[in-house]
N, C-alpha and C positions, 0 to 999 in steps of 0.2 A: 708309320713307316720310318723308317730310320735313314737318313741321309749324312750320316758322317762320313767322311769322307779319310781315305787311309793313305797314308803314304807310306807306309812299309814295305819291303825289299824284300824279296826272295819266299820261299813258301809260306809263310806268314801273311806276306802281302797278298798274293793270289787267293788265300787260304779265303781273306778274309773277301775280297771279290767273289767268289764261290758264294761264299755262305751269304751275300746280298742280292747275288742275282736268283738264286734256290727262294728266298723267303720271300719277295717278292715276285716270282717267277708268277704266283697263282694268282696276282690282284691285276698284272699287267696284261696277261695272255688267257686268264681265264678258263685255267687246266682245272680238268673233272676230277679228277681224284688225288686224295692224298697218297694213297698206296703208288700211283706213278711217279709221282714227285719225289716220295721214300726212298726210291731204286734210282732213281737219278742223283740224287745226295749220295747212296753209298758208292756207284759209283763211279761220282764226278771226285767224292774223297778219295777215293781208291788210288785215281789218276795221279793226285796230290802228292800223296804220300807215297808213291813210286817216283816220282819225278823228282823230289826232296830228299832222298835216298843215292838219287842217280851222280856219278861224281865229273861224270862226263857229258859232252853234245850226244856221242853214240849211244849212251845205258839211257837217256834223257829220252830220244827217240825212239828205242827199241820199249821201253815202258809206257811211252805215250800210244806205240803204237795195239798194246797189249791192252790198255786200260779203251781206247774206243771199239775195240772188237766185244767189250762187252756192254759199251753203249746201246748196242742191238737189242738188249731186255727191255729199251723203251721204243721200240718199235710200232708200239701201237696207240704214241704218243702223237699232238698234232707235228706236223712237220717243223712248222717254225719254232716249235721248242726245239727240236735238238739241230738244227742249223747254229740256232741262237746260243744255245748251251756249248756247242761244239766251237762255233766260229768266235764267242768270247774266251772259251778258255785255252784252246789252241793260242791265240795269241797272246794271253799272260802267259802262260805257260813258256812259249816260245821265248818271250818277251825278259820274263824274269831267269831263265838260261842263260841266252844273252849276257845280261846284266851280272851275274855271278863271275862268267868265263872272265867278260872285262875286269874286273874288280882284281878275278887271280892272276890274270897276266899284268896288270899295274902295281901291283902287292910288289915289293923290293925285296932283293934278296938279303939278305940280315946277316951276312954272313961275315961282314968287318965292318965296325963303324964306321970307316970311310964310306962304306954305300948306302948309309942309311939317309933319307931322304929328308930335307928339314922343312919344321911343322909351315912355314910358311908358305915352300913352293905346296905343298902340299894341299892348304888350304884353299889359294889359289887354283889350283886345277878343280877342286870339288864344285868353287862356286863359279868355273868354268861349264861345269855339265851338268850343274842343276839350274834347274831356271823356272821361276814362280808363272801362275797362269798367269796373272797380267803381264809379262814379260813374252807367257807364248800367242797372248791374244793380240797382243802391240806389232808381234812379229806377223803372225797372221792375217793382222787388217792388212799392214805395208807389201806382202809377198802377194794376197790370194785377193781381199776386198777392194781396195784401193785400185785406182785404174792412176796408169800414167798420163800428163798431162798431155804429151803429143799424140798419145792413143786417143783419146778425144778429143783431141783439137783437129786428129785426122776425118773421123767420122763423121762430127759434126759440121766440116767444113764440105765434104763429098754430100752429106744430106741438104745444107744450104744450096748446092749448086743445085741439084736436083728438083729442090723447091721453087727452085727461079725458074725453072725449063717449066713447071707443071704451070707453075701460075703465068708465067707468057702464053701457054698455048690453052689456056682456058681462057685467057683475056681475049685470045685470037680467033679461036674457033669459035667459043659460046661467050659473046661480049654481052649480051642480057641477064648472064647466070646471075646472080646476087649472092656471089662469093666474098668473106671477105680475105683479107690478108692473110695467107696459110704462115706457119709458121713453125717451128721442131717445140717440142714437149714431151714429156716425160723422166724416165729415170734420167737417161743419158744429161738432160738439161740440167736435170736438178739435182747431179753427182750421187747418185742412190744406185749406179748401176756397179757391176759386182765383178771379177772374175775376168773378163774382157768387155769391152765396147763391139759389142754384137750386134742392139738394136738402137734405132732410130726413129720416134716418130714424129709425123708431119700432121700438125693440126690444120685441118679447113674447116672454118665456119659459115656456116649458112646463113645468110640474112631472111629471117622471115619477118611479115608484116605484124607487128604489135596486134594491130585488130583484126586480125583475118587469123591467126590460128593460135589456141591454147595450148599448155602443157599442161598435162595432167598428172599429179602424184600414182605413183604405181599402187598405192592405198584405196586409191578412189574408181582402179579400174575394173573389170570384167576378170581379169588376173592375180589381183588381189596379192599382188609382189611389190614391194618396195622399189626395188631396184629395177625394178620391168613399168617404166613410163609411158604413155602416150600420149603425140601431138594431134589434137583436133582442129577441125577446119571451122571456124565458125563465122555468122553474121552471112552463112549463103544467103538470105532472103535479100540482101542488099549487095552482097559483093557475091555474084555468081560464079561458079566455076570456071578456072579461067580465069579469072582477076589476079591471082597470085602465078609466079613463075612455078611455084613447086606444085601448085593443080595437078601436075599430066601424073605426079608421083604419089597420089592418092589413092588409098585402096580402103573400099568401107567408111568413107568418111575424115579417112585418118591419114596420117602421112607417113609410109612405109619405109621405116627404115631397110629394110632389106630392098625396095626399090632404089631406092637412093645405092647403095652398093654396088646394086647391079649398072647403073647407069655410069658408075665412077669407073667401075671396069672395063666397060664400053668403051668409052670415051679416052680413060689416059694409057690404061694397061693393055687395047691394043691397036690404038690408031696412033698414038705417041711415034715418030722415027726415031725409035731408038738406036739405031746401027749412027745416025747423025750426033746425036749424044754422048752415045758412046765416043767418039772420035773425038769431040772437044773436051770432055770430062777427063779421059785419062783412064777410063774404070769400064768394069764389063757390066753390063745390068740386063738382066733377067726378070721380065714379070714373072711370080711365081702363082703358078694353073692351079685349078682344083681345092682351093680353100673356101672359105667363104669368106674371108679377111681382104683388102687390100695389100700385095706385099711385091715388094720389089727385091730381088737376092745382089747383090752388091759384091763383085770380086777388083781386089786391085789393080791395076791394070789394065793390058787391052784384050788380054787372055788370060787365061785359068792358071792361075799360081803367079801370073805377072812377069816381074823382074826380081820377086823377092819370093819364095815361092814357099817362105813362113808366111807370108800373111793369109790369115783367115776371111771368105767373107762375111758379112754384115748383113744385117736386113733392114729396109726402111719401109714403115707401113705408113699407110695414108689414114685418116681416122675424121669421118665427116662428125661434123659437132655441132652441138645446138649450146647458146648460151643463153641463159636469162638470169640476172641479177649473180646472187654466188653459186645456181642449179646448172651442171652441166652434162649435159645430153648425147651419149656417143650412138653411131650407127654401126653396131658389133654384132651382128647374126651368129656368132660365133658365140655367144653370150645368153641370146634374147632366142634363137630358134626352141620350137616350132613357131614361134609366134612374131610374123611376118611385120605387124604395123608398131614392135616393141623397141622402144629406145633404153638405154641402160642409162643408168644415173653412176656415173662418175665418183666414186667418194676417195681417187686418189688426192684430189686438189684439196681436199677436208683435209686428209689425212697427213699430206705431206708441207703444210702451213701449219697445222699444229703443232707438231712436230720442230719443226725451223722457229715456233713462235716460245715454246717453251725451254729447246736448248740455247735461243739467245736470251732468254730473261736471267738463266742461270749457269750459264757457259757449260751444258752439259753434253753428254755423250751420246743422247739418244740416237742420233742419226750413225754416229760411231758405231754403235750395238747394233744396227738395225745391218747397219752393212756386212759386218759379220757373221750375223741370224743368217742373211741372205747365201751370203757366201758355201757358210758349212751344208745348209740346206740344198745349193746346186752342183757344191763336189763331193757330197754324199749319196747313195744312189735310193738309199732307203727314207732319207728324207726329201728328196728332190719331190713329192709330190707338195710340201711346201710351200706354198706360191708367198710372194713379197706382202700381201696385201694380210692374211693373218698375222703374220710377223710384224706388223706396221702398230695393228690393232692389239696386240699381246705387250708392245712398248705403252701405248697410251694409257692402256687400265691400269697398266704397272704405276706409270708417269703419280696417277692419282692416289696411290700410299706409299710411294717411294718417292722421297725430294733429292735424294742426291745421287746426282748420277755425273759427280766427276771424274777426271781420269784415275783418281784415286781409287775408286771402287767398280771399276769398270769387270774386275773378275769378279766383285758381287754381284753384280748384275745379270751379267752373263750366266751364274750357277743358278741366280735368283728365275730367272729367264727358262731355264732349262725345265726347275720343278712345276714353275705357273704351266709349262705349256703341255708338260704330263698330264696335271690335274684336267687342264679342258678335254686333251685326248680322253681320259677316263670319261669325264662328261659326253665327250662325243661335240658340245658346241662352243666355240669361238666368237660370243657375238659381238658385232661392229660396234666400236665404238660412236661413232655417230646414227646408225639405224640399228641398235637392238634388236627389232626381227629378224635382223640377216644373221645366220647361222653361218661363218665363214668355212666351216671343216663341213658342208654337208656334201659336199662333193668328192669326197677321200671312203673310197668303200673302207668295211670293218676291216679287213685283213692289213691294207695299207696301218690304220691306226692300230691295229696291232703290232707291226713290223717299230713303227714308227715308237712305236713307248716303250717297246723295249728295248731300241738302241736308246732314248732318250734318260732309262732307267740304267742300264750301263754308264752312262756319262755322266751322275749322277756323283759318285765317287770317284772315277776318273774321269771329269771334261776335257782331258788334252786329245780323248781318241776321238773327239771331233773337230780336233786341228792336224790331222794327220794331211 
């Protein structure tokens, strides 16, 4: 495969964007015949070389609009080729028009040397409007990655109040529970969050008895899933049912994460007074119905849009958690369903201490990149199936034949980034850096990683169209 990358200007340049998305077209989308691809090369040239010819925005148009009426000959092509086909060259197309027009109305008139324009302003304005990708990725973290500091110093501070109201009223109603200290975690804590400060979450921990219940590798279960765990009940001959508080929430022996859920729902999401809450907080909060998640919707204010009526709201989820040593155990039916008694194994806390543990040993950029990865992936629509936790895991195997990831090479990274994560789509698997069985892309049907590799093959030779 050929990955050079072109910076060339006007039909040349498109020319040569044509001719990489055409030769590639068959490895990434997996088109049946060469004779369709034949009639899409002549023509996608066709279009070219009418458009290259054209002297104006109008002849530009009126031949672009002439060359996809005979797009139609591949009609019987899969659809996302010629979406694909069409919605990349419509835009260079568009793109490098543009870019000509500008050029001729900045061009000087020559017509007395007094108007001729000297080489230095000259120069000056070029390295005005051209601008290297690490320059547009710098730009990109600051505008779109990056969250501002009072954007999360607000969230986090409405999720701490929240936190204190749940745990007062679980000290108060159920003073037996063997809860311990809730507490916020996650991206938002650990500045990994992207785009805005949306979500919030609230760890609570479970205190269970050392000798009364086991955790079991998801290796070792009936499931035979790594990341699908469960807690057993053990030493009943001696400590009978009933001996422990979380007894009532046993099902088969085992302790039912999805009981536990349901009991949390009960209990804060809808005996909580929240209209009382609301009044001392300042903020509207809404249990949100019908998931299987804990979530609470968070609007500013005492009503819908507030006093500022840009502000967006927030969500803060509750996440019951089991800890043992550095294994940590969430209650996510959202995750683990059908299977009522399955706890998920956590491998963000792996992931996101590696990470932190590697760019402080060499002042690197990984979390820099990672935020980026995230960013392009959630204001993109075709790669929004993306979720953070591949992206985490596509930095880390990088981490291991790549040593320099300073701001210096931070556009290699990101190109470097872009082809590693082609090649797993072509594989079809993404596996965890820490569990190797877990397959992170198994949940993206074929057509998503189709969609996905071909923009990802687009950006290939130009990565700025996913800083757009």
């Amino acid at each position: 495969m050929n990955f050079q990358s072109s910076r060339r200007r006007g039909e040349d340049g498109v020319s040569m964007v044509i001719d990489f998305l055409l030769s590639n077209a068959r490895l990434v989308l997996g088109v049946g015949g060469a004779a369709m691809l034949g009639i899409a090369t002549l023509v996608v040239k066709r279009l070219i070389e009418r458009a290259g010819r054209a002297t104006d925005d109008e002849k530009v148009e009126q031949k672009m609009a002439e060359s996809w009426e005979e797009l139609t000959l591949v009609s019987a092509s899969p659809t996302l080729i010629r979406k694909g086909i069409e919605g990349v060259v419509m835009k260079h197309v568009a793109k490098t028009a543009k870019q000509q027009k500008a050029e001729l109305c900045q061009q000087p008139q020559m017509s007395s040397l007094e108007e001729q324009p000297k080489p230095g302003a000259q120069s000056k304005r070029l390295q005005l409007c051209v601008r290297s990708l690490q320059e547009h990725l710098q730009q990109y973290y600051h505008t779109r990655a990056a969250l501002a500091p009072h954007e999360i110093q607000r969230v986090q501070s409405v999720a701490l109040d929240i936190c204190t109201e749940i745990q007062g009223f679980l000290h108060s109603r159920h003073p037996d529970m063997p809860v311990g200290e809730m507490s916020l975690g996650g991206s938002l804590l650990d500045d990994l969050q992207v785009v805005s400060a949306d979500h919030a979450c609230l760890l609570v921990p479970l205190q269970l008895e050392a000798s009364l219940w086991r955790l079991i590798p998801g290796e070792e279960t009936l499931l035979i899933h790594p990341l699908h765990w469960m807690v057993r009940r053990v030493n009943l001959e001696y400590y009978p049912r009933g001996w422990s508080y979380w007894d009532r929430y046993m099902v088969g022996g085992y302790l039912s994460a999805e009981a536990i859920v349901d009991m949390f729902r009960k209990t804060v999401m809808e005996k909580m007074n929240w209209p009382t809450i609301i009044s001392s907080l300042d903020c509207l909060i809404r249990p949100v119905v019908g998931g299987l998640d804990l979530r609470l919707e968070i609007w500013p204010g005492n009503e819908r849009g507030g006093a500022d009526s840009s502000d967006q709201p927030f969500f803060i989820s509750m996440l019951p958690l089991l800890r043992e040593e550095d294994v940590a155990l969430t209650a996510q039916p959202e995750l683990t369903s059908p299977w009522v008694n399955a706890w998920h194994l956590s491998l963000y806390p792996w992931e996101t201490q590696r990470l932190a543990q590697l760019d402080a040993a060499d002042d690197g950029y990984r979390r820099h990149t990672l935020k980026i990865l995230k960013a392009v992936c959630r204001l993109n629509p075709t790669l929004r199936p993306l979720k953070a936790a591949p992206l985490a895991n596509l930095i880390l195997h990088l981490s291991d034949s790549e040593s320099d990831w300073s701001e210096t090479s931070l556009d290699v990274r990101f190109q470097q980034c872009i082809t590693e994560l082609i090649g797993y789509l072509e594989q079809g698997a993404l596996h965890s850096y820490f569990k190797p069985a877990v397959n992170l892309l198994s949940d993206l049907s074929e057509d998503q990683v189709d969609q996905m590799g071909f923009m990802l093959y687009c950006a290939v030779s130009e990565p700025e169209i996913l800083l757009i």
